[in-house]
C-alpha positions in Angstrom: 0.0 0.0 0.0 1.6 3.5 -0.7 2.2 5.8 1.2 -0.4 8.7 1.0 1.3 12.1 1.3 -0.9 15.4 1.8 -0.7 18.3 -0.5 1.0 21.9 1.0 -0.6 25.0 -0.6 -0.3 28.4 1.0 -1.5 31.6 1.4 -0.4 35.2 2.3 -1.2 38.8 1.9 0.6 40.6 0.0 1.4 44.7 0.6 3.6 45.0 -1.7 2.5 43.5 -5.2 4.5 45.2 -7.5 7.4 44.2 -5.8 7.1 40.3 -4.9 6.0 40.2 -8.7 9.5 41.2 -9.4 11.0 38.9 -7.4 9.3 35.8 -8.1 9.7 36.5 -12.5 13.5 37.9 -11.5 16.0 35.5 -13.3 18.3 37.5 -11.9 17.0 37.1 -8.3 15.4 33.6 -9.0 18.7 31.1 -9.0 15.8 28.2 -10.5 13.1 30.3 -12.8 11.8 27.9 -15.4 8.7 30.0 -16.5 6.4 33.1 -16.2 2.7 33.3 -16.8 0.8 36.3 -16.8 -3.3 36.4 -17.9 -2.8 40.5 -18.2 -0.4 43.2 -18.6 1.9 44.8 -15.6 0.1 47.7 -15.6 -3.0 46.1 -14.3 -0.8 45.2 -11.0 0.2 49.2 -11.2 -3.3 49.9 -10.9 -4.7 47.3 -8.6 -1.9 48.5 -6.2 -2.8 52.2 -6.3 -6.6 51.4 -6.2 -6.2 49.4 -2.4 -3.9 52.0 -1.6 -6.4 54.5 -1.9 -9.0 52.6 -0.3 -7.0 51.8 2.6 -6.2 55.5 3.4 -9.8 55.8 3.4 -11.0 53.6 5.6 -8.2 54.8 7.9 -7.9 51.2 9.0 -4.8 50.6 11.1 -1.8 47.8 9.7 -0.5 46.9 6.4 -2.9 47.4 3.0 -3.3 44.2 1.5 -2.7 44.4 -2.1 -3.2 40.8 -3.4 -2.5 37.7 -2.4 -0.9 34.8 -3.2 -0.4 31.1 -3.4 2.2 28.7 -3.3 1.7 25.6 -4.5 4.3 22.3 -4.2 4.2 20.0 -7.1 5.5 16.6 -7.0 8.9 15.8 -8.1 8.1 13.8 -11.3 5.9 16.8 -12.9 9.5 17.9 -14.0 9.1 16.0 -16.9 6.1 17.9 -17.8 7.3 21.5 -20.3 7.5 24.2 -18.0 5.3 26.7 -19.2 2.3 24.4 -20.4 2.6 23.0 -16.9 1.8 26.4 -15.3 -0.3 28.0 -17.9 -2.7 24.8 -16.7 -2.3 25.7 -13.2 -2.5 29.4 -13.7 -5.9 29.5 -16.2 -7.3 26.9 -13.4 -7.3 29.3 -10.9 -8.6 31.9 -13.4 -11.5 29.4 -14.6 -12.9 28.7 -11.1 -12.8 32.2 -10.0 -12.1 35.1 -12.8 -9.4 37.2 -11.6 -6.1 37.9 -12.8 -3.2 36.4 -12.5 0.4 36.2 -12.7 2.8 33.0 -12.1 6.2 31.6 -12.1 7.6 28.4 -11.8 10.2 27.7 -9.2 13.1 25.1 -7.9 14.7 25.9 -4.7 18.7 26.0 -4.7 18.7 22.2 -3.4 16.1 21.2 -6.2 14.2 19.6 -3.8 11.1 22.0 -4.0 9.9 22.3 -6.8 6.7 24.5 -6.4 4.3 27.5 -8.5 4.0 31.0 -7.0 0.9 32.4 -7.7 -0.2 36.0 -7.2 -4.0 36.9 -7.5 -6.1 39.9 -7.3 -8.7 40.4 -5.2 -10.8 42.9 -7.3 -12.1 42.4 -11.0 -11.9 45.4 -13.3 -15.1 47.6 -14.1 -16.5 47.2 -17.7 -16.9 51.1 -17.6 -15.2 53.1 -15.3 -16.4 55.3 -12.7 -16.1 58.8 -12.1 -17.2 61.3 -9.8 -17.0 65.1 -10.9 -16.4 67.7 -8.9 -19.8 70.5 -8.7 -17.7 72.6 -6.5 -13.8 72.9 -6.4 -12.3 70.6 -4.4 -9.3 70.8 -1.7 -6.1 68.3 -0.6 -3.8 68.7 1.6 -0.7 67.2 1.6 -1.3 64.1 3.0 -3.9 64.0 0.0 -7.3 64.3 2.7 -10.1 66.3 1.1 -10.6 69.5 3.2 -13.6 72.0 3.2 -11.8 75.2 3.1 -9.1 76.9 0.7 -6.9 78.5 4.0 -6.7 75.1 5.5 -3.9 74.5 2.2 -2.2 78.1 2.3 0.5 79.0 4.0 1.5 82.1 5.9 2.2 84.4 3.0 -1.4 83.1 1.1 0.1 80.7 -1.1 -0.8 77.0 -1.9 1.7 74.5 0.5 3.7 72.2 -1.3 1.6 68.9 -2.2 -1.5 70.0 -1.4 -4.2 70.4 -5.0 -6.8 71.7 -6.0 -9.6 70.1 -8.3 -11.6 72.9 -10.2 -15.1 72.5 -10.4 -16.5 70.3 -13.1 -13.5 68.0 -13.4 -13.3 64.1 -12.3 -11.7 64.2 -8.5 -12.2 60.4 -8.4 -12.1 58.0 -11.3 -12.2 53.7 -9.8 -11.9 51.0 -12.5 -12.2 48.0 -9.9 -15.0 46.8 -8.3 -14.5 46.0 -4.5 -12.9 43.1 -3.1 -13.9 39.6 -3.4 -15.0 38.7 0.5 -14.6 34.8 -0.4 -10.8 35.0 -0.6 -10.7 36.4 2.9 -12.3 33.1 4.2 -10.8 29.7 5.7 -13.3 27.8 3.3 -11.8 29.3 0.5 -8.3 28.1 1.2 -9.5 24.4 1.8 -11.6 24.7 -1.6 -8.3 25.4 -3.5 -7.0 22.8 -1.7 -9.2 20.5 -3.1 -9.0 21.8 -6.6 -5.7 22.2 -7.2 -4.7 18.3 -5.0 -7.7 16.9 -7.4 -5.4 18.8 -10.7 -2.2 17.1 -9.4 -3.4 13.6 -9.0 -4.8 14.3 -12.5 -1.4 14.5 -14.2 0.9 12.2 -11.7 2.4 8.8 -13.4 2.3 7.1 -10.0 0.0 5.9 -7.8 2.6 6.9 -4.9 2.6 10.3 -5.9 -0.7 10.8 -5.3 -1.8 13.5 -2.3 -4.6 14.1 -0.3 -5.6 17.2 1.8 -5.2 16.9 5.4 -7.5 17.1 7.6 -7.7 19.3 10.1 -11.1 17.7 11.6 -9.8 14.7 12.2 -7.4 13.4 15.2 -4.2 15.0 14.1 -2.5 18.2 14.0 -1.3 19.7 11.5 2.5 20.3 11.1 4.1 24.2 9.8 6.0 24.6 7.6 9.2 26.8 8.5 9.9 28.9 5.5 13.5 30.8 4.4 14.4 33.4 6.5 11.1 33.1 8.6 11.5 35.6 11.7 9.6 33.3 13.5 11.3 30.1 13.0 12.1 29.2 16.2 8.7 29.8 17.1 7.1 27.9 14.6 9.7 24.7 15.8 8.8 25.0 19.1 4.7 24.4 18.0 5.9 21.7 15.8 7.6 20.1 18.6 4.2 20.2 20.8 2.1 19.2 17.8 4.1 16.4 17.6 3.8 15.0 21.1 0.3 15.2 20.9 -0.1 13.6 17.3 2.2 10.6 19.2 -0.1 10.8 22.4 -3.0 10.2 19.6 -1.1 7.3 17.9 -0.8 5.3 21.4 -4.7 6.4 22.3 -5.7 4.6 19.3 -3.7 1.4 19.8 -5.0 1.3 23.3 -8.1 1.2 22.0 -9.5 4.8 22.8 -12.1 5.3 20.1 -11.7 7.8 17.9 -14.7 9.6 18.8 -13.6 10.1 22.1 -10.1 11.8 20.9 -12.5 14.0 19.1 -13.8 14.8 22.1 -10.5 16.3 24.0 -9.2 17.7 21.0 -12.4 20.2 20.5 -12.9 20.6 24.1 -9.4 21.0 25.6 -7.7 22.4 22.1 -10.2 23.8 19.3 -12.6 26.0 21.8 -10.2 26.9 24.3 -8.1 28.4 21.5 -10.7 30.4 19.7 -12.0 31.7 23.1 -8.0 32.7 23.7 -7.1 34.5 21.0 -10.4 36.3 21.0 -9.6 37.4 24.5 -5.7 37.6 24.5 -4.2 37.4 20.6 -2.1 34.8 19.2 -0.2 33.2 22.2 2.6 30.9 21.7 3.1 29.8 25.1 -0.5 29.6 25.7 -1.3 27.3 22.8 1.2 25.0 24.1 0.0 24.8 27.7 -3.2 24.0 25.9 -2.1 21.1 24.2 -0.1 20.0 26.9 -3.3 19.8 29.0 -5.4 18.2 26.0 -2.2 15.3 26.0 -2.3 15.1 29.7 -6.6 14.1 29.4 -5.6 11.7 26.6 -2.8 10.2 28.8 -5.6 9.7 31.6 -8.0 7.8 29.4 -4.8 5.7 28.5 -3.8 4.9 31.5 -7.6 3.9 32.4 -7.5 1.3 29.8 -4.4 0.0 30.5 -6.1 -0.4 33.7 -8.9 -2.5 32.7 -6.8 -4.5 30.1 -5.3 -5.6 33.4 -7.8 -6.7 35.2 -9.9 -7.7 32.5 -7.8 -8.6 29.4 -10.6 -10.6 27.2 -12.6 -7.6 27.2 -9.9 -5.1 26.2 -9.1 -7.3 23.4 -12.4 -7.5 21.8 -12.7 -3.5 22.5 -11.2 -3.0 19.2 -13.4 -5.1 16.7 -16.8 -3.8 19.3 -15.8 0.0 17.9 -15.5 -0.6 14.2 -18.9 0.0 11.8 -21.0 -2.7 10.7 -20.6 -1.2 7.7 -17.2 -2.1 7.3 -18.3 -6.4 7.6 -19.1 -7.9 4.2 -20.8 -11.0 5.1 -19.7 -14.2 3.2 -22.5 -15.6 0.9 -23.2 -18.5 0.7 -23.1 -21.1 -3.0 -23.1 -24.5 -4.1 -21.2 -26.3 -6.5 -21.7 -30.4 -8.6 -19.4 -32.1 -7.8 -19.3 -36.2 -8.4 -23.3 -36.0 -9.3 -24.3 -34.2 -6.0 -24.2 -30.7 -4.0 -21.3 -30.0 -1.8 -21.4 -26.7 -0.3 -18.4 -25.0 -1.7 -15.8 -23.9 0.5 -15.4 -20.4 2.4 -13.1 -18.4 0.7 -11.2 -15.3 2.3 -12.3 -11.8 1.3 -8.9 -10.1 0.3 -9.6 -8.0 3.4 -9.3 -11.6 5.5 -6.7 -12.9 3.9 -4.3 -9.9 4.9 -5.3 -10.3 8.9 -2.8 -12.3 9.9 0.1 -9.6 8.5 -2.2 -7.0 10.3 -2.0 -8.9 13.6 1.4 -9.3 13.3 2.0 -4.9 12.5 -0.6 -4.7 15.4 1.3 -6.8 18.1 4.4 -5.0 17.5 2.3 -1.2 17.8 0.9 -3.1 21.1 4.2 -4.5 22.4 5.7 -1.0 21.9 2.6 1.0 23.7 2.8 -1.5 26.4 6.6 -0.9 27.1 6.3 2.8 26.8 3.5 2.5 29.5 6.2 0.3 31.5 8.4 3.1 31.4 5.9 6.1 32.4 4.9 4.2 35.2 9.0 3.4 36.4 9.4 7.1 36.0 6.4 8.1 38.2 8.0 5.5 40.8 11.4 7.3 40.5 9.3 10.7 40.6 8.0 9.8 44.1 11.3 8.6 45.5 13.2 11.9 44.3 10.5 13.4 46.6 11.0 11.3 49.7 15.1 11.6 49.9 15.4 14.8 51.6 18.0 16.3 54.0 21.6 17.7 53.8 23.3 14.4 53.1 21.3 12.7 50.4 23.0 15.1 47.7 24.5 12.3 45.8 21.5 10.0 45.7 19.3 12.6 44.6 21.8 13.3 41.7 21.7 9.9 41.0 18.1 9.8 40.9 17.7 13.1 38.5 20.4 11.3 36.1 18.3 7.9 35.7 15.2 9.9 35.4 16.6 11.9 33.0 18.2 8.8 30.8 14.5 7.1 31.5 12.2 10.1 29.7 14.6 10.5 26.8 13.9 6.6 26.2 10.3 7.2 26.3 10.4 10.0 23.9 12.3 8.0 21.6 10.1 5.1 22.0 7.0 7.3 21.4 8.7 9.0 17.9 9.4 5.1 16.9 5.4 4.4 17.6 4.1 5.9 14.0 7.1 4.2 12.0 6.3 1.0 12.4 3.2 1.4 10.2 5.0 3.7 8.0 7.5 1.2 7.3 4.7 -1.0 5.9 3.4 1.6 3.6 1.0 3.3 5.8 0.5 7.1 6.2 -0.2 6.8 9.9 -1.5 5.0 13.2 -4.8 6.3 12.1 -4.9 4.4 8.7 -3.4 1.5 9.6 -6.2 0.7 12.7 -8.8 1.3 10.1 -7.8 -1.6 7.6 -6.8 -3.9 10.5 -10.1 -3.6 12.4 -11.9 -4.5 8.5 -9.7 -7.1 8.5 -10.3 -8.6 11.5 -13.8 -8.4 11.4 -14.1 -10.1 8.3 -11.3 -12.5 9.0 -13.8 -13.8 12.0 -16.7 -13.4 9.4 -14.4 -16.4 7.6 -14.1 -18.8 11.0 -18.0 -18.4 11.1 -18.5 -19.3 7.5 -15.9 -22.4 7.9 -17.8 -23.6 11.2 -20.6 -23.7 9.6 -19.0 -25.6 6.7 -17.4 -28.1 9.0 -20.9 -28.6 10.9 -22.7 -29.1 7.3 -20.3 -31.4 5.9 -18.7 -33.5 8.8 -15.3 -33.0 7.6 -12.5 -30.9 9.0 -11.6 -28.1 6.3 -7.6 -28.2 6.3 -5.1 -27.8 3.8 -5.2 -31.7 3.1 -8.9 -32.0 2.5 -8.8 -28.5 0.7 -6.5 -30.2 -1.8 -8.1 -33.3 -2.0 -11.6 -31.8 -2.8 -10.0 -29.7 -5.4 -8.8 -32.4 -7.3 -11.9 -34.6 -6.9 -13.4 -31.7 -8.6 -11.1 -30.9 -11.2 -11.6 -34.6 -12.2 -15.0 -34.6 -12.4 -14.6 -31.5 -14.9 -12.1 -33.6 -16.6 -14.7 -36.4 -16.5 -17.2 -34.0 -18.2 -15.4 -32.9 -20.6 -14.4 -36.0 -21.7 -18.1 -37.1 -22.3 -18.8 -34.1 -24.0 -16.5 -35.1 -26.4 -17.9 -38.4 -27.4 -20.9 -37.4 -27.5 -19.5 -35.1 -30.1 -17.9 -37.8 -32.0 -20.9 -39.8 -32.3 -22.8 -37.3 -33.7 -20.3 -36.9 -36.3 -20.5 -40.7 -36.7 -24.3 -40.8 -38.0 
């Protein structure tokens, strides 16, 4: 099975258009340029920049004026094969199709030629099919910050005569002339984003040679969190590291929640309460708080750990019942129920044999990946609970002379959580190293399998009980040729019964 990858397109505002359009068509700032697209001339981009510039001043909104916006897109490695400016005149007119604004693009390898990605710069406005302009009935006044003032003395100076950069628009003439309609609202949206996520991961599966190319979207309503991406030169790249680091632990908190049989439902739970409404509430309250959003998590992986721990628990004192957990939480759905046929065989009906779904016939691999995710959860869980014991020792040696066995103590606890975070990092690779994206995935195909892997025992019970015989390789193989002789047997009367016809 390959391994599924998920797609990475981003977005970002743009203040200065004009001058990330040079950049990103610069062969002399672009080491890896292989090709330009643009669905309009520069002087639309001129334009479009002055027109949200004047808006902006307007609205006297504080911040940065967002000018356009843009998108980066990461293609597989294999579209290099594909010409270079076909490829993004495709991805470029795509975009232009599905939502009619202009655009300009350019095709990009980073230094390493391990990226190999589109920039795409869209406008959030569409041009007017007729201008429009507002004339002056009365002259109009500017100072020189370009505000429109009642009064000619509020633009004069001491001596009566106009300051420098202020105007005056005579009465009659066009004092303000707008070729763009406003801005698109959708493309300020979070549903807009995920919708060209679609698009454009549907495009790319499209055109890729190999299955194991093939992306998907993440998502970001399931169990997981999504990992950032650290771009060059990023101000906040430690930042961003530090949240990956958190994200991670609770992505490898999820992976042993879902071996230990925690359904999925209930890490939906935590993850909304303790994570997705606590956050909103916080940075409606406080802004965007690093250190915040990690005690957050870390509280969210703390309630996960709990309901771990719990079944761990009950596995103990009840271990045929945490067993079967697993199979009791899958859909129904998910079961295809064997059906039932007969076959002649030597002049009479002999039920036919059960035969394994493809799904069955893969359980015993699956139980074998699943012991080793269990083994490993299990031993993990060993470890927590040695460190808690060392924990609660560290806190009992007290007084001026146990210096050295408290440093003693600190070192082996110290050695003992590194292990365990190791051992939790290892968790999601032993899936990935048989093709499988994540923990996630792989629970889903073994808990089909197993279900219809028991659907099989059923079916062969019943078999044994119908027939009186015990279905094992030896009888398999001895029915099989019974019945391959009495085709042989068949065909060979068919035959004579062709020749005597021929006879008469």
């Amino acid at each position: 099975m390959p391994i599924v990858r998920n797609s990475f397109i981003q977005m970002s505002k743009l203040p200065n258009v004009k001058g990330r359009i040079s950049y990103i068509s610069s062969k002399a700032r672009q080491e890896n340029l292989y090709a330009v697209y643009e669905t309009t001339d520069r002087k639309f981009w001129t334009e479009l920049a002055r027109c949200n510039q004047e808006e902006f001043e307007k609205s006297g909104t504080k911040g940065s004026c967002i000018e356009a916006r843009e998108l980066i897109i990461a293609l597989p490695e294999s579209f290099v094969e594909y010409e270079p400016d076909k490829l993004l005149k495709l991805f470029t007119e795509h975009f232009k199709q599905n939502y009619g604004v202009e655009c300009i693009s350019a095709l990009h390898h980073n230094k390493r030629k391990t990226n190999y990605h589109i920039h795409l710069i869209f406008s959030e406005r569409k041009l007017l099919d007729e201008p429009v302009e507002k004339i002056a009935t009365r002259n109009m006044f500017y100072d020189e910050n370009g505000k429109h003032v009642r009064t000619k003395k509020e633009i004069l100076d001491e001596v009566g005569l106009l300051r420098k950069g202020c105007r005056i628009i005579p009465k009659g003439e066009v004092y303000e002339r707008n070729i763009f309609n406003i801005k698109d609202s959708r493309f300020k949206s979070d549903s807009f984003l995920d919708e060209v996520k679609h698009s454009y991961t549907d495009l790319i599966n499209i055109y890729v040679k190999d299955d194991k190319e093939k992306l998907k979207v993440f998502d970001k309503n399931g169990v997981y969190l999504p990992m950032k991406k650290i771009g060059k030169n990023n101000p906040k790249a430690e930042q961003v590291k530090a949240d990956n680091e958190v994200r991670a632990m609770w992505n490898q908190t999820v992976d042993r929640a879902l071996v230990s049989g925690v359904p999925e439902v209930q890490i939906m739970d935590v993850k909304q309460s303790e994570i997705g409404r606590k956050a909103r509430a916080s940075i409606q309250k406080f802004g965007r708080n690093p250190a915040l959003f990690k005690s957050l998590i870390m509280t969210a992986i703390y309630a996960l750990e709990l309901l771990i721990n719990r079944l761990f628990k009950v596995g103990a004192e009840k271990p045929e019942k945490a067993s079967e957990a697993v199979v009791k939480a899958e859909p129904k759905q998910m079961v295809v129920k064997a059906v039932k046929s007969f076959v002649k065989a030597e002049s009479e009906l002999i039920p036919e044999m059960p035969k394994k779904s493809v799904f069955a016939s893969k359980f015993h691999r699956l139980e074998g990946i699943y012991q080793k995710l269990d083994e490993q959860n299990k031993a993990i869980y060993k470890r927590e609970q040695q460190l808690k014991t060392m924990e609660q020792k560290l806190s009992e040696v007290k007084g001026m002379f146990k210096g050295k066995e408290r440093k003693q103590l600190q070192e082996q606890m110290e050695q003992l959580q590194t292990q365990i975070e190791n051992m939790k990092r290892y968790l999601p690779t032993i899936v990935q190293g048989y093709g499988y994206k994540n923990v996630k995935e792989f629970l889903a195909g073994y808990r089909a399998s197993k279900a219809e892997y028991g659907d099989y025992r059923k079916a062969v019970a019943e078999w044994e009980k119908l027939t009186g015989e015990k279905l094992d390789d030896s009888f398999r193989a001895k029915l099989q040729q019974k019945q391959q002789e009495a085709k042989e047997q068949n065909r060979h009367t068919e035959h004579s019964k062709k020749n005597d016809r021929g006879a008469r």
